[in-house]
MMTF fields as JSON, N, C-alpha, C and O atoms, coordinates in Angstrom:
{
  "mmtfVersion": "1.0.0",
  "mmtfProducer": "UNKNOWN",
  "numBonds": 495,
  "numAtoms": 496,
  "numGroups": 124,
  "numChains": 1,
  "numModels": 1,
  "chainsPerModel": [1],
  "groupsPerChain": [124],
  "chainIdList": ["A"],
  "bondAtomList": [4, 2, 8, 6, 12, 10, 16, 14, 20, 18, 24, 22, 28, 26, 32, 30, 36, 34, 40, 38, 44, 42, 48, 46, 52, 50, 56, 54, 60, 58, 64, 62, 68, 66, 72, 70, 76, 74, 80, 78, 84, 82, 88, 86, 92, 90, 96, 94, 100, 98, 104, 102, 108, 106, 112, 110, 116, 114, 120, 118, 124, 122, 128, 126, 132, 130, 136, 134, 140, 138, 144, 142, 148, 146, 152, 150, 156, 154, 160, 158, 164, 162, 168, 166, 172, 170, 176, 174, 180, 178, 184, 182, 188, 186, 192, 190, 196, 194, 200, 198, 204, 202, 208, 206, 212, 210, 216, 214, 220, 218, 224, 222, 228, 226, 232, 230, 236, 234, 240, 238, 244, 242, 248, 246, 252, 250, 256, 254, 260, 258, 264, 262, 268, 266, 272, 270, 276, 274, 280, 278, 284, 282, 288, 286, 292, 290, 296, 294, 300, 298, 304, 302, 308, 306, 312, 310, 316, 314, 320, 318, 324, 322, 328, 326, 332, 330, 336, 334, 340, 338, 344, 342, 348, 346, 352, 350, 356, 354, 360, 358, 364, 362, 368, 366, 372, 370, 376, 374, 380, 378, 384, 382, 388, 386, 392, 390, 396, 394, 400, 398, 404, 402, 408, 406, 412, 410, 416, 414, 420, 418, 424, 422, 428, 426, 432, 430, 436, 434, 440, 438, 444, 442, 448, 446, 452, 450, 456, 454, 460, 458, 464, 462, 468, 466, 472, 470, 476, 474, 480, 478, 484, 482, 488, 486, 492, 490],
  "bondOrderList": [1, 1, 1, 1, 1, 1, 1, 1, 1, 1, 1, 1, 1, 1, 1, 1, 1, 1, 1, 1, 1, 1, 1, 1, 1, 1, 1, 1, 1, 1, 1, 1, 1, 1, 1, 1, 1, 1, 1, 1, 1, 1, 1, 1, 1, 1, 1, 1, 1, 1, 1, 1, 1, 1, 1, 1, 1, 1, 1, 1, 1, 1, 1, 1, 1, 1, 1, 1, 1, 1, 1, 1, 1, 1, 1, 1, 1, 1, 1, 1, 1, 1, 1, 1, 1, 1, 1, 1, 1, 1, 1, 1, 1, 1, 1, 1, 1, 1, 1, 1, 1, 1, 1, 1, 1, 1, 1, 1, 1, 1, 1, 1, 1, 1, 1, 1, 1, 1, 1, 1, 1, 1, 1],
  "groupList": [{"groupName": "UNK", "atomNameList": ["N", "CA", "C", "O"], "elementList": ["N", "C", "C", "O"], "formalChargeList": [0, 0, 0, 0], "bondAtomList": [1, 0, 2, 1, 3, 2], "bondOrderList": [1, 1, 2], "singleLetterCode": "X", "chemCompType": "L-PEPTIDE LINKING"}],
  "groupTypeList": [0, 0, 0, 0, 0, 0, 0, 0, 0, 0, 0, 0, 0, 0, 0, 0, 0, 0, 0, 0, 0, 0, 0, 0, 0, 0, 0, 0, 0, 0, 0, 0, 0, 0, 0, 0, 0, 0, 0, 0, 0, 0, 0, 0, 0, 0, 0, 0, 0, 0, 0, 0, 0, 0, 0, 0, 0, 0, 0, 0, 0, 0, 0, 0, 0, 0, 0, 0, 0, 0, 0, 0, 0, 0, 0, 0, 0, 0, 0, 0, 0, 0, 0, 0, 0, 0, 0, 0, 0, 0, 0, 0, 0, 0, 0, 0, 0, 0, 0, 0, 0, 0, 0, 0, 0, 0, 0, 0, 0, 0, 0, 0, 0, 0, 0, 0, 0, 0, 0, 0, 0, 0, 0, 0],
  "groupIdList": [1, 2, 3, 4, 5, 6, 7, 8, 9, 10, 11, 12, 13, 14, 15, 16, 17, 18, 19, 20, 21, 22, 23, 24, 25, 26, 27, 28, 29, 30, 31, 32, 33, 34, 35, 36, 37, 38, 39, 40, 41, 42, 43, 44, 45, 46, 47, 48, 49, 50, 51, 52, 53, 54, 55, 56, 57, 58, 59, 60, 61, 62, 63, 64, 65, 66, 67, 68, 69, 70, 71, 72, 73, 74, 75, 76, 77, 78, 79, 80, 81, 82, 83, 84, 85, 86, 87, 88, 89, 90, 91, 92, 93, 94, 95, 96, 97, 98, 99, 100, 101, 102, 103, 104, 105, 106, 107, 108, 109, 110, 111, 112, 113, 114, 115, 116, 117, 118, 119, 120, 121, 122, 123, 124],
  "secStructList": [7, 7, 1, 7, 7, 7, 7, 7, 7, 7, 7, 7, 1, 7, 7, 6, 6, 1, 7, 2, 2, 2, 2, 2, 2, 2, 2, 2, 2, 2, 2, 2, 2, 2, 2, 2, 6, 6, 6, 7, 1, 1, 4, 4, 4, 4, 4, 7, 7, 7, 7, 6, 6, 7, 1, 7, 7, 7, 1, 7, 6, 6, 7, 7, 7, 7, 7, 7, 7, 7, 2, 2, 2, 2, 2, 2, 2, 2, 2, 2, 2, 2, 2, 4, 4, 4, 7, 4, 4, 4, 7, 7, 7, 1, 1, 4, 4, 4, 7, 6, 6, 7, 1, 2, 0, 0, 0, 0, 0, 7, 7, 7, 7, 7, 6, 6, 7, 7, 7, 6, 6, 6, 6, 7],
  "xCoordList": [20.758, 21.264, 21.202, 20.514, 21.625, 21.656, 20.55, 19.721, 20.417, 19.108, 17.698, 16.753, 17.712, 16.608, 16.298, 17.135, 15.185, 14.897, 14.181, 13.66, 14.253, 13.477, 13.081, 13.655, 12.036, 11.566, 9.959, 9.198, 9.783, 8.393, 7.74, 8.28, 6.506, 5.724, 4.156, 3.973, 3.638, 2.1, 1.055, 0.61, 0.665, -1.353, -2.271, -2.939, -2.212, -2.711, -4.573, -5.542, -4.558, -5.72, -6.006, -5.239, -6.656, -6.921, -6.953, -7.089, -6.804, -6.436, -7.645, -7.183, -8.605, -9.196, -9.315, -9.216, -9.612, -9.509, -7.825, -7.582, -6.864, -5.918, -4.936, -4.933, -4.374, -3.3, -2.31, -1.952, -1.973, -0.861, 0.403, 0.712, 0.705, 1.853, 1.883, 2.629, 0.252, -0.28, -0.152, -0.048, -0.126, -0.639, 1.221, 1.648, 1.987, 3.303, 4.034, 4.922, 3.437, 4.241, 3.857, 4.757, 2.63, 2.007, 2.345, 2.528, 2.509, 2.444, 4.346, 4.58, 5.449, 6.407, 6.911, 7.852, 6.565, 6.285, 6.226, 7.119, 5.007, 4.469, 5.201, 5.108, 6.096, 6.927, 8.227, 8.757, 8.886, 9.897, 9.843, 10.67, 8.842, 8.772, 8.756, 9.387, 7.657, 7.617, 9.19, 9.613, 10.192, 11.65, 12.601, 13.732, 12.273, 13.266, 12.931, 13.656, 11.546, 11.142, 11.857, 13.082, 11.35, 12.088, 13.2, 13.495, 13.973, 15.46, 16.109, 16.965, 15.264, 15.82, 17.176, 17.752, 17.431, 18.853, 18.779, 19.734, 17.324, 17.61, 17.384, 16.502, 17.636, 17.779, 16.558, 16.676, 15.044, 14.122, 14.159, 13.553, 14.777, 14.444, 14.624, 14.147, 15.589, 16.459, 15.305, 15.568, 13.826, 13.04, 11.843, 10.896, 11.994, 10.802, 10.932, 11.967, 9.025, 8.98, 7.68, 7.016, 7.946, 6.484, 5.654, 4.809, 5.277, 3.584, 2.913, 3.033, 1.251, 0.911, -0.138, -1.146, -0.044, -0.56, 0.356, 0.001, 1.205, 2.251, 3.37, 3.425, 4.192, 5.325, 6.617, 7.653, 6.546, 7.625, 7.443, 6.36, 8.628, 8.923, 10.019, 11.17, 9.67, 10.602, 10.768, 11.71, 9.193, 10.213, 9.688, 8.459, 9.921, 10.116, 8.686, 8.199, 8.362, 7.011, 6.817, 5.773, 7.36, 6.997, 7.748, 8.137, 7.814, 7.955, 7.656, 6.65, 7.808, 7.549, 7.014, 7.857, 5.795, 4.911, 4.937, 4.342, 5.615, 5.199, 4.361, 4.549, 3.301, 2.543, 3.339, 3.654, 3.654, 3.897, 3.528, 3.623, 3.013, 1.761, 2.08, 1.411, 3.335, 4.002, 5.451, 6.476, 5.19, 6.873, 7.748, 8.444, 8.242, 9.004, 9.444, 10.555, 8.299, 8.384, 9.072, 10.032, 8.349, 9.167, 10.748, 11.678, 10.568, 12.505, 13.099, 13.88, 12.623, 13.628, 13.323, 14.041, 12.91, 12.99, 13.676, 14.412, 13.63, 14.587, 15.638, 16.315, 16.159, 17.291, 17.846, 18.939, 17.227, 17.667, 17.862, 19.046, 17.096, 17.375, 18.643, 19.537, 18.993, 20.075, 21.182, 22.038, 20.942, 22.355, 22.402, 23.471, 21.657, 21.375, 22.595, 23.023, 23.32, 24.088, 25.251, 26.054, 25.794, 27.037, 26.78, 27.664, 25.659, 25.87, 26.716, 27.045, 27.575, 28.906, 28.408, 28.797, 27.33, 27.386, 27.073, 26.846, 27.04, 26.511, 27.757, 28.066, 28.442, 29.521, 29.7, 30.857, 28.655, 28.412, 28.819, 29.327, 28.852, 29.707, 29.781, 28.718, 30.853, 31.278, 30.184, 29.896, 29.753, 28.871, 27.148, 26.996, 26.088, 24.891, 24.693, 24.135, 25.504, 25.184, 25.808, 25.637, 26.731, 27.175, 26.581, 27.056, 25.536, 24.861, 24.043, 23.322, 23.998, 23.583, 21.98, 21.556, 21.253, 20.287, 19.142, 18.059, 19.819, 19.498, 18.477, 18.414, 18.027, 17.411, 18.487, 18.23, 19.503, 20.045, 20.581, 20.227, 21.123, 21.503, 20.318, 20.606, 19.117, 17.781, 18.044, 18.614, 17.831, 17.915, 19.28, 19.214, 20.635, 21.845, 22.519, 23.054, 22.328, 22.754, 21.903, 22.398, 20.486, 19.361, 19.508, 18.705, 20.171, 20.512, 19.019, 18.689, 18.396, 17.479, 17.623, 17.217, 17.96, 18.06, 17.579, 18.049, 16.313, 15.0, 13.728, 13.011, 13.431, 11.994, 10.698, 9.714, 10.777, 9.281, 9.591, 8.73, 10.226, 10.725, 10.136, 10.197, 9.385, 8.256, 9.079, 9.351, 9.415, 10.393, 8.968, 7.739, 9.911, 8.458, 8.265, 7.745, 8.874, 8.674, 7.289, 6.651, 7.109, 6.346, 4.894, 3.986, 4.627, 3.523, 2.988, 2.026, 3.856, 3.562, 2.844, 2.537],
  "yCoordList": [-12.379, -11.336, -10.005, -10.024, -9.183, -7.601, -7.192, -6.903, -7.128, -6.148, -6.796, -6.192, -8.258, -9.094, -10.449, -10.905, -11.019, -12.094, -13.116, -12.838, -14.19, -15.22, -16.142, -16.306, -16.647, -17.951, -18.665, -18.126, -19.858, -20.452, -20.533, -20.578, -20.553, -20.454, -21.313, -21.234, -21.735, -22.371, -21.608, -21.891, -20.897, -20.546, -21.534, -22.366, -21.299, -22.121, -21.571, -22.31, -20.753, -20.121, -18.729, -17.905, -18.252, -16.547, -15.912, -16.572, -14.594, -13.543, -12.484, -11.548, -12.562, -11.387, -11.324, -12.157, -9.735, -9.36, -9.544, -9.813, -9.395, -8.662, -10.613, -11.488, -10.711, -11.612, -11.766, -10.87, -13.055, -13.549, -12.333, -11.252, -12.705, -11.421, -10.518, -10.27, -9.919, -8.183, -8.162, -7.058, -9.333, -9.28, -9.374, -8.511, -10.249, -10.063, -8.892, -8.425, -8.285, -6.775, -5.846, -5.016, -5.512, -4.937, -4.913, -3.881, -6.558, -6.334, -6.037, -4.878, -6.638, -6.43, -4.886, -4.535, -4.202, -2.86, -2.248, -1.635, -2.531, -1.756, -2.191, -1.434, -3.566, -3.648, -3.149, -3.133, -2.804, -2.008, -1.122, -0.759, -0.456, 1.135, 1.394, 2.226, 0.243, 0.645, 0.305, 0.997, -0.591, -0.913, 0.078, -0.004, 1.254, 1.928, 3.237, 4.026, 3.112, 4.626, 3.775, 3.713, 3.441, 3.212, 3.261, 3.489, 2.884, 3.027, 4.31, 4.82, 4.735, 6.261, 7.082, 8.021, 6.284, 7.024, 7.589, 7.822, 7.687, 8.52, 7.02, 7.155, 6.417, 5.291, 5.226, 5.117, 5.31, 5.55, 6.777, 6.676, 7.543, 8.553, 7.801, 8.069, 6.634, 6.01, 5.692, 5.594, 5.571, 4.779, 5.682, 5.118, 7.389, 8.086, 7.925, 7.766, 8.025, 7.585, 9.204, 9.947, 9.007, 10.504, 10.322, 11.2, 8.6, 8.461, 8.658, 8.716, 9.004, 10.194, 9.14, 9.619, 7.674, 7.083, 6.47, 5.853, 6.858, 6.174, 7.363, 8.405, 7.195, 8.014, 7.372, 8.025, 5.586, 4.892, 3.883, 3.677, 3.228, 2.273, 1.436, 1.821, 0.615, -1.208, -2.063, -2.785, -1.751, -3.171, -3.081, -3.007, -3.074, -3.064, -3.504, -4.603, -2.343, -1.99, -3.616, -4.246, -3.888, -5.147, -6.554, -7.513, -6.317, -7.535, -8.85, -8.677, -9.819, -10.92, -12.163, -12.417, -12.835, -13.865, -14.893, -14.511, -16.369, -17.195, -18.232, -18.563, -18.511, -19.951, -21.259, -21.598, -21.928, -23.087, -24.163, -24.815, -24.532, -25.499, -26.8, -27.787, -26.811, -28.338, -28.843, -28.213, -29.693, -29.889, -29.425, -28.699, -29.595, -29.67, -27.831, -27.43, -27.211, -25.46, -25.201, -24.471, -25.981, -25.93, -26.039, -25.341, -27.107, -27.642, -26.489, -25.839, -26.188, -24.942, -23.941, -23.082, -23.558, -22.256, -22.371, -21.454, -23.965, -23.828, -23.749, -22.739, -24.841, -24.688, -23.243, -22.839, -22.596, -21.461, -20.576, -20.242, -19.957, -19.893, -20.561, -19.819, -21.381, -22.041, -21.256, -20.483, -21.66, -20.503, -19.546, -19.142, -18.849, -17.26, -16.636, -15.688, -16.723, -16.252, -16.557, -16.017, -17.315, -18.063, -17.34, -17.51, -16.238, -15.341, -14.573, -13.777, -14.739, -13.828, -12.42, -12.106, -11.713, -10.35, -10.231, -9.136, -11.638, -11.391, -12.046, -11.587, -13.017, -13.806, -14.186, -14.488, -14.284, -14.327, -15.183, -15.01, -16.824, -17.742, -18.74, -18.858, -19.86, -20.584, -21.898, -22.209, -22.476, -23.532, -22.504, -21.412, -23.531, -23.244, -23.023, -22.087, -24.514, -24.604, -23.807, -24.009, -22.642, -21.781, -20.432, -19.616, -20.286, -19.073, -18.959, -19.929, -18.012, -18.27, -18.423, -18.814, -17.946, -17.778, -18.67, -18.264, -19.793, -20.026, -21.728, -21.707, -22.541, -23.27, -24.885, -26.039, -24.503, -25.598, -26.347, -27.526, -26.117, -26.903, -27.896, -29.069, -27.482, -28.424, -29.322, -30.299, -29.447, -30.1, -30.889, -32.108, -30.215, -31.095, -31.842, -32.949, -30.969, -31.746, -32.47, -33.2, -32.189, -32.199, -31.434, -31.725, -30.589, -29.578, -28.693, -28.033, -28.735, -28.35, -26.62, -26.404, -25.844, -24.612, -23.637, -22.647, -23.604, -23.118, -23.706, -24.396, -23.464, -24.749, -24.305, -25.038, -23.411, -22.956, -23.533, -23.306, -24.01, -24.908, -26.008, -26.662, -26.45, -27.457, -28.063, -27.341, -29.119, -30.011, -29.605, -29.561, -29.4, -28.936, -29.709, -29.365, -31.408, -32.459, -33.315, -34.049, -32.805, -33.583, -32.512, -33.291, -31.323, -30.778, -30.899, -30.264, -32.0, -32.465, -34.172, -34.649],
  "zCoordList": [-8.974, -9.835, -9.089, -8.069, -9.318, -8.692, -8.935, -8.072, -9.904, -10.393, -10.701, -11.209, -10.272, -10.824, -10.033, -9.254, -10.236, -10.137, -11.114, -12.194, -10.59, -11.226, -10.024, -8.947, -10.478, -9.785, -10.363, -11.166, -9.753, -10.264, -9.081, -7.975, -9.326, -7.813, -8.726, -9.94, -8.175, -7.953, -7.506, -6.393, -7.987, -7.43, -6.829, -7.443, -5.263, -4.997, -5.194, -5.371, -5.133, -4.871, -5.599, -5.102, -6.395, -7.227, -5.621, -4.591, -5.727, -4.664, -5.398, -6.05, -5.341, -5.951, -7.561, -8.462, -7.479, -9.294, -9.792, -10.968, -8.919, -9.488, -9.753, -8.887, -10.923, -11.343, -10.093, -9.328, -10.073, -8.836, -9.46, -8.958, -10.162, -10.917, -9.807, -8.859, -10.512, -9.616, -8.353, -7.82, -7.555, -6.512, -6.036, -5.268, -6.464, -5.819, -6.062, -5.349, -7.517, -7.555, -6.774, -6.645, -5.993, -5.172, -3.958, -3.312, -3.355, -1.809, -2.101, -1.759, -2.532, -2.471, -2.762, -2.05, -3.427, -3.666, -2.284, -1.699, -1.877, -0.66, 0.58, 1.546, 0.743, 1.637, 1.418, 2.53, 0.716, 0.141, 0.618, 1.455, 0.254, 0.557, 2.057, 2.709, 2.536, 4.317, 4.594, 5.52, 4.031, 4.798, 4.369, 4.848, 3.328, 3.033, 3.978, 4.584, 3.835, 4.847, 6.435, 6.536, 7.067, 8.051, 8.762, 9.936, 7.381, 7.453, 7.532, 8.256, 6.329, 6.556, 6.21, 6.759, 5.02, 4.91, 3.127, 2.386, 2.832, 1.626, 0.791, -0.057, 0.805, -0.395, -1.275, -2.495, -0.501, -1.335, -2.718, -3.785, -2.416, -3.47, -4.889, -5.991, -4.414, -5.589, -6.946, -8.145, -6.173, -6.332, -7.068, -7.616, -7.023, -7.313, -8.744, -9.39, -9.389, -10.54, -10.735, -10.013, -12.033, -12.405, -12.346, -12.172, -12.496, -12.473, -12.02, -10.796, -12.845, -11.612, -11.118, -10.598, -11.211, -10.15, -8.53, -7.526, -8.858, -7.989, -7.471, -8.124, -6.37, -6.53, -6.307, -6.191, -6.222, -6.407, -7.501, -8.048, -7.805, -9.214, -8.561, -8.358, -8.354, -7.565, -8.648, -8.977, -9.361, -10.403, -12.066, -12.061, -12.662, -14.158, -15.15, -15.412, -15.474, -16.109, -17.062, -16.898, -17.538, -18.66, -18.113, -18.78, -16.57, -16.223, -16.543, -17.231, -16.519, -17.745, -16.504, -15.644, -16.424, -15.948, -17.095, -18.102, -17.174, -18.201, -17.001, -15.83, -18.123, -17.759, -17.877, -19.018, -16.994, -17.563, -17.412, -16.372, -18.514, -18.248, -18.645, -18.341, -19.481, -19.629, -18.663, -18.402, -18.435, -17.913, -18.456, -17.745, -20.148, -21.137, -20.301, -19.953, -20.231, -20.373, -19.101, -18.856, -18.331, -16.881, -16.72, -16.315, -17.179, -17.306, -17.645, -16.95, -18.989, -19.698, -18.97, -19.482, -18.347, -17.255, -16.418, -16.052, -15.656, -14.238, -14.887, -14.697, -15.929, -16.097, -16.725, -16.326, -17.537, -17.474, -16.38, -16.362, -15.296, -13.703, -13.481, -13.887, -13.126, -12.428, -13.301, -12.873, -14.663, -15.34, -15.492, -15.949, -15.311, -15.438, -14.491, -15.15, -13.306, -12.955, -13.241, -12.48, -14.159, -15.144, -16.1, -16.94, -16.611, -17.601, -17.716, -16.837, -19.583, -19.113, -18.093, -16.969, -19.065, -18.335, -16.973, -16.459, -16.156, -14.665, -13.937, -12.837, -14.438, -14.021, -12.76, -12.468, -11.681, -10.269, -9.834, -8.726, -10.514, -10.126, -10.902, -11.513, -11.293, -11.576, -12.225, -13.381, -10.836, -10.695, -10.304, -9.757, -10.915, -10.435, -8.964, -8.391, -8.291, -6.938, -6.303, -5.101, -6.588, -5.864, -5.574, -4.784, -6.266, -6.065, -4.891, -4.659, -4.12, -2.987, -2.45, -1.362, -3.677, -3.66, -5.058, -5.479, -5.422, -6.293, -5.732, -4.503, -6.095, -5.958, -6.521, -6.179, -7.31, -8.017, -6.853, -6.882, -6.113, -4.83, -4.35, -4.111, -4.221, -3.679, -4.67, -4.186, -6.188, -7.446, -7.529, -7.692, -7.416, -7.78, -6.503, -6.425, -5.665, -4.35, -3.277, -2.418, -3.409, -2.271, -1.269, -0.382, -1.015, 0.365, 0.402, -0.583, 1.297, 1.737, 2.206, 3.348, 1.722, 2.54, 2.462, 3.023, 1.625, 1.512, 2.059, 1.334, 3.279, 3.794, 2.741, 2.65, 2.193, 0.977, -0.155, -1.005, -0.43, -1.707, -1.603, -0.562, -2.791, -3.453, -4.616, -5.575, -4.587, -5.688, -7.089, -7.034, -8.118, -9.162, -10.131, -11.192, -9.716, -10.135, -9.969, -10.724, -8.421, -7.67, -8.59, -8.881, -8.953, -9.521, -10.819, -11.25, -11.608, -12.622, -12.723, -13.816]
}
C-alpha cells in the first residue's frame, strides 16, 4: 500500500522492556530518519511532529498489533493482507499475486521471493 503496511511475524525471543511492536516502531523510525538525513533533499521535514518527546512521526500513533493465537485468526488476517491491495480505495492490482510486495505468491503459487518468509502453516 502507499501509505501502509501489514504483515505477521513470530517473537522469537522478548527484546527487553519494550513490546516487539515497540521495538519495530523504534528501530524502523530511527533508520528512516538516518536514510532521509543522508539523502538530503528535504524529504524529512515531511516527517516533523510537535512532540515534545520526539521531533519526527514515521508511523501512526494507534498503530494496531493483533495477537494471533488461533489459526482460524491467522487465516483471516493473511487473507485479508493478500486483499487489501484489491481494495476499491487502493486498486493496486487485479490479482493478490500481483502485488509486488505481498506474500500471496509464496501461498498461491510457491514462488519463493522473499528468503525471510516462514510458511505460517508450519507455526501452528
Amino acid at each position: 500500500m502507499p501509505n501502509h503496511l501489514h504483515f505477521i511475524w513470530r517473537v522469537n525471543e522478548p527484546n527487553g522492556k519494550e513490546s516487539p511492536h515497540g521495538s519495530f516502531m523504534k528501530y524502523t523510525a530511527h533508520t528512516f530518519q538516518k536514510m532521509l538525513r543522508k539523502e538530503g533533499n528535504g524529504k524529512l521535514n515531511g516527517y516533523k511532529t510537535d512532540a515534545t518527546n520526539k521531533k519526527y512521526e514515521f508511523w501512526q500513533l494507534d498503530s494496531l498489533a493483533v495477537p494471533l493465537f488461533t489459526k482460524k485468526v491467522a487465516v483471516q488476517k493473511l487473507k485479508y493482507i493478500h486483499r487489501n491491495p484489491l481494495a476499491e480505495h487502493w486498486q493496486l492490482v487485479k490479482d493478490p499475486c500481483d502485488y509486488k510486495y505481498s506474500s500471496a505468491r509464496y501461498y498461491e503459487l510457491d514462488e519463493k521471493n522473499f528468503p525471510f518468509l516462514k510458511d505460517l502453516w508450519d507455526e501452528f
